[in-house]
MINUVEX-922006 format. One record per atom (N, C-alpha, C): z negated, y, x. Coordinates in steps of 0.05 Angstrom, whole numbers, padded with zeros to 5 digits, always signed. Layout:
<nodes>
ZYX...
</nodes>
This chain:
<nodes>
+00064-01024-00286+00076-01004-00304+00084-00979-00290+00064-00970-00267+00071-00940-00257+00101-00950-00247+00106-00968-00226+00142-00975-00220+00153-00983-00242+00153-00985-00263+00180-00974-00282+00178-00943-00287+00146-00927-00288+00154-00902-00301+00173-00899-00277+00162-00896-00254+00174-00877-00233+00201-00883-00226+00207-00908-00232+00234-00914-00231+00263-00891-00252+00241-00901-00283+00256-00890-00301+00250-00857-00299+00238-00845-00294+00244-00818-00278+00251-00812-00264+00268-00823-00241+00287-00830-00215+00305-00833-00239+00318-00843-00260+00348-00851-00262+00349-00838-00291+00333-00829-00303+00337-00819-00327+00354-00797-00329+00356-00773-00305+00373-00753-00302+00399-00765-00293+00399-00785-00277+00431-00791-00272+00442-00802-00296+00428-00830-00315+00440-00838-00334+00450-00814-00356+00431-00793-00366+00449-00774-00385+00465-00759-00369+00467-00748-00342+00492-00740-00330+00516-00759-00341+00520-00787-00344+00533-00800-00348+00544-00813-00376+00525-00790-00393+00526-00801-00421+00522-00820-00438+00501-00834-00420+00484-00851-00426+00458-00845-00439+00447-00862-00453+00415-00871-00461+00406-00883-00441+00386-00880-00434+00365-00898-00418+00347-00904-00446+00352-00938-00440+00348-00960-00466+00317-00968-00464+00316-00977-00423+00292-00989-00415+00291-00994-00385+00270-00989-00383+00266-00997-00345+00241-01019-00340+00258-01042-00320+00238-01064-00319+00233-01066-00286+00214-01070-00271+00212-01078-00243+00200-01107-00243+00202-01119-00245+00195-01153-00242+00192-01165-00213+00181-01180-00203+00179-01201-00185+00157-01192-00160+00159-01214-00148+00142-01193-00120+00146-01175-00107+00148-01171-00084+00156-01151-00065+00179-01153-00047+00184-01179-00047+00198-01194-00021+00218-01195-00044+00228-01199-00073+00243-01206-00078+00241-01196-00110+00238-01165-00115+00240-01144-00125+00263-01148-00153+00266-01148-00177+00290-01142-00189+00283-01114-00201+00297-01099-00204+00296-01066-00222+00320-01072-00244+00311-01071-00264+00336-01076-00298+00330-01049-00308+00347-01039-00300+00358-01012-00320+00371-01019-00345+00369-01019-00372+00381-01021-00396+00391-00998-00397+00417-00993-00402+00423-00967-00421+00454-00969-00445+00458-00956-00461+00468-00953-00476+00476-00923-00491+00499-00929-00510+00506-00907-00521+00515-00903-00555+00519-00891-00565+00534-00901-00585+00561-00911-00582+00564-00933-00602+00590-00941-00601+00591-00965-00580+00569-00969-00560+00561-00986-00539+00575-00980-00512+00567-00997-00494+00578-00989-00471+00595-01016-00455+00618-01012-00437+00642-01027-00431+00616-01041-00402+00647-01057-00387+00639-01057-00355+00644-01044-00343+00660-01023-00352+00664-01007-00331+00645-00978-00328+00635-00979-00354+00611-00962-00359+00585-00969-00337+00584-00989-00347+00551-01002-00323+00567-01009-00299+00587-01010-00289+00590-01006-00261+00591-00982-00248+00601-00963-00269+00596-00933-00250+00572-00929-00250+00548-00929-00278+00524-00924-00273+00509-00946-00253+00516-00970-00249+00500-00984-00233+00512-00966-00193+00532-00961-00199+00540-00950-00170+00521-00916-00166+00517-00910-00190+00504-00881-00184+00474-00884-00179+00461-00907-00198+00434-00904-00192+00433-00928-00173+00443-00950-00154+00441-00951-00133+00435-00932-00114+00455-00909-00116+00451-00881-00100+00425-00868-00095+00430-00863-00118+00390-00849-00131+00370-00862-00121+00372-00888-00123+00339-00909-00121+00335-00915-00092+00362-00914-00076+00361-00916-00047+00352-00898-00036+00354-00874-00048+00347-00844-00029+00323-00831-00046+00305-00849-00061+00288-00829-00074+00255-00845-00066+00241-00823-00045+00225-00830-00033+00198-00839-00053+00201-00832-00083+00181-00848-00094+00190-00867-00107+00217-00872-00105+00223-00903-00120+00215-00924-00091+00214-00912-00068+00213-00924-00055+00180-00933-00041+00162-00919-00053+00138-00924-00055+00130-00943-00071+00135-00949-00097+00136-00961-00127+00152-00983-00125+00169-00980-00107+00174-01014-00104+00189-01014-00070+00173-01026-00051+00172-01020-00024+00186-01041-00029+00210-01044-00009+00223-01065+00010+00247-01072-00013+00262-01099-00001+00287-01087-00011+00292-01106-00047+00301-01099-00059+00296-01097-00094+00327-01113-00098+00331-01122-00116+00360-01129-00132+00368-01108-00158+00381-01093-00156+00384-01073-00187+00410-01089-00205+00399-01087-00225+00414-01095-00249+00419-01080-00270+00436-01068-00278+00443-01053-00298+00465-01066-00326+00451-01064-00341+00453-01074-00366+00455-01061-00395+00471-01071-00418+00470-01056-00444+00446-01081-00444+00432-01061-00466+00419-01072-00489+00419-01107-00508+00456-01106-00502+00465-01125-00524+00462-01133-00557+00472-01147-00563+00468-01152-00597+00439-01157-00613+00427-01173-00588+00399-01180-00595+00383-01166-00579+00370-01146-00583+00361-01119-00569+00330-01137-00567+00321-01132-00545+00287-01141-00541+00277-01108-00549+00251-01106-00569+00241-01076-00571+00213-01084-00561+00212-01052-00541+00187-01056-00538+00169-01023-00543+00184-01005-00550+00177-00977-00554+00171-00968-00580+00158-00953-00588+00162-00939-00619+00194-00935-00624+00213-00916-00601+00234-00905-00608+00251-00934-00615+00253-00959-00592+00270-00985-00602+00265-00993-00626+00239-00989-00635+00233-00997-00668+00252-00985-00688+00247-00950-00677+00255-00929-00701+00289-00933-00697+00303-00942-00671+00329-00946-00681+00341-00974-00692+00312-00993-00690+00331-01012-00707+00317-01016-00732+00304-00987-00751+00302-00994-00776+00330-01006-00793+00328-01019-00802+00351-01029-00825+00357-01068-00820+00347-01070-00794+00360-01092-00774+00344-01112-00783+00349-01140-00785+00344-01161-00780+00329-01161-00753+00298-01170-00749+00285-01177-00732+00278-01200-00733+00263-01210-00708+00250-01235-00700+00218-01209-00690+00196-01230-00704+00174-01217-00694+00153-01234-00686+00139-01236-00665+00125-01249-00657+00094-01242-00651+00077-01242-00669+00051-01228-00665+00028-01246-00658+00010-01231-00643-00014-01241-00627-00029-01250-00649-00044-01275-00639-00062-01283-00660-00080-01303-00648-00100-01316-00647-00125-01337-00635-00098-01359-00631-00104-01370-00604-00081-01386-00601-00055-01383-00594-00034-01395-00607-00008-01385-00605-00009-01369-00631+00018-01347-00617+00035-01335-00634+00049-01336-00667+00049-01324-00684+00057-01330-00700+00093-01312-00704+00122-01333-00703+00137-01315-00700+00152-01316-00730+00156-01296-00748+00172-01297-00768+00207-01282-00755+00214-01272-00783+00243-01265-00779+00248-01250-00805+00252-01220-00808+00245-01210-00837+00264-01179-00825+00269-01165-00843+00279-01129-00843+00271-01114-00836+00266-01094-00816+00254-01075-00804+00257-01052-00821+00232-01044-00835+00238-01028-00859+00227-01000-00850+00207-01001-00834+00194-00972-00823+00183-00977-00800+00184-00946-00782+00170-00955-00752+00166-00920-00755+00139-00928-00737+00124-00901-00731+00121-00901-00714+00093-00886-00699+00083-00885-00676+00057-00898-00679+00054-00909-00696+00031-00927-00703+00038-00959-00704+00063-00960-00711+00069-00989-00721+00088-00990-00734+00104-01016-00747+00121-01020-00757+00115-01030-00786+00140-01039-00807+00133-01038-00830+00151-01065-00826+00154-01092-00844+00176-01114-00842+00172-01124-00865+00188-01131-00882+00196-01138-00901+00204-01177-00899+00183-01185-00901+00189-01218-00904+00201-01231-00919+00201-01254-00914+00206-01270-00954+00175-01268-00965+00153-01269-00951+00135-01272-00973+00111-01239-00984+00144-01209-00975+00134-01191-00980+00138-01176-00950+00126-01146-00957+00122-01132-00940+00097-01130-00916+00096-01129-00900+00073-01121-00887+00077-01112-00855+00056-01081-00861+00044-01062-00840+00041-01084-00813+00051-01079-00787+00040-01083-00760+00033-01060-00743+00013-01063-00735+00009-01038-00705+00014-01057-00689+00025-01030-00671+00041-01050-00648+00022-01067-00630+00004-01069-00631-00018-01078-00614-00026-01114-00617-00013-01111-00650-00014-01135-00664+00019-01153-00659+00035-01143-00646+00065-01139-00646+00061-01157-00603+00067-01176-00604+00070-01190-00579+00098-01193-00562+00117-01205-00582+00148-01196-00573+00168-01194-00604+00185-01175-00591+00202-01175-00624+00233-01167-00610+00250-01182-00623+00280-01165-00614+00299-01173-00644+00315-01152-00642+00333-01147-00671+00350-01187-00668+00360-01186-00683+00377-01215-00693+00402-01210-00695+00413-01221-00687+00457-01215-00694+00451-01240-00714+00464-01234-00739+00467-01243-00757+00503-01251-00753+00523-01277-00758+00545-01283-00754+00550-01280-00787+00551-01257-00800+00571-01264-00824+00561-01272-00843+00567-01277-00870+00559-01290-00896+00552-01324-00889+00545-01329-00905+00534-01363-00898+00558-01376-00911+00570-01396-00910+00594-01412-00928+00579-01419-00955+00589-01414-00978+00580-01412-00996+00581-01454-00999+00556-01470-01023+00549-01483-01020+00573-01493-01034+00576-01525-01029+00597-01538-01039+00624-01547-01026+00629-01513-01011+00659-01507-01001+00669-01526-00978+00656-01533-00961+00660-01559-00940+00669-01584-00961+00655-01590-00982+00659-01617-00990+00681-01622-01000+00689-01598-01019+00717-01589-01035+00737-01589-01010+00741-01585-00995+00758-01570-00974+00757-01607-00962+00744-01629-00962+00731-01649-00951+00767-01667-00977+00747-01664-00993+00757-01675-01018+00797-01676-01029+00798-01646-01032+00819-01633-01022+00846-01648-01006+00836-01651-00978+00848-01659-00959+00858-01688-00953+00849-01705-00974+00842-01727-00963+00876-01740-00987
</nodes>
């Protein structure tokens, strides 16, 4: 965890230079073969040509900054990334911006996981609030294992309409 803070304190000043959010910072793998995932985002979202200037600036930054270079010694792969449709949350603040959203939640429990799929109705700094089919219910995040928002494609085809349209045609 200390190589993502120190990372995301290395790039957090270049990303809002750039008018960006810093979304999330991940360091993954061994040493020999390092990945660094910068998430960021904006309103309105961000292009390719957005995360190629910021992936060219904090290349810059992470090459010449003698504690990113402590926090993850030797040579790294950087990836810079939006967020995307189906956002992975792992913060209080990713909670608090996808109150309203369709989630997937997957919470710790003896064993495996239990994962539903319900409305993100409240998020604090204590926990989240989700709205199921079989009701509401309180999580602290502690109880909270992995969760990311859902892209929902649109209304469902209302029932019938294939067969008629089937029928119709023939």
């Amino acid at each position: 965890m200390a190589d993502q803070e120190t990372v995301a304190a290395a790039v957090e000043p270049v990303v809002a230079a750039l008018g960006l959010d810093l979304y999330d910072v991940e360091a993954t793998g061994p040493h020999r073969a390092r990945t660094v995932r910068v998430t960021v985002d904006r309103a309105g979202g961000v292009d390719l040509d957005t995360i190629a200037a910021a992936s060219q600036a904090l290349s810059t930054v992470l090459d010449a900054d003698p504690a990113v270079q402590r926090a993850c010694p030797g040579p790294y792969t950087l990836e810079v990334t939006s967020p995307g449709l189906e956002r992975r949350l792992r913060t209080p603040t990713h909670f608090q911006r996808a109150v309203g959203s369709t989630v997937s939640v997957k919470t710790r429990a003896d064993g495996a996981g239990l994962r539903r799929r319900g409305v993100l109705v409240a998020a604090d700094d204590d926990g989240i609030e989700v709205e199921f089919d079989t009701g509401p219910e309180r999580l602290g995040y502690d109880a909270v294992s992995q969760a990311r928002t859902v892209f929902e494609w649109g209304a469902p085809a209302k029932p019938g309409r294939r067969r008629a349209r089937q029928v119709a045609s023939r």
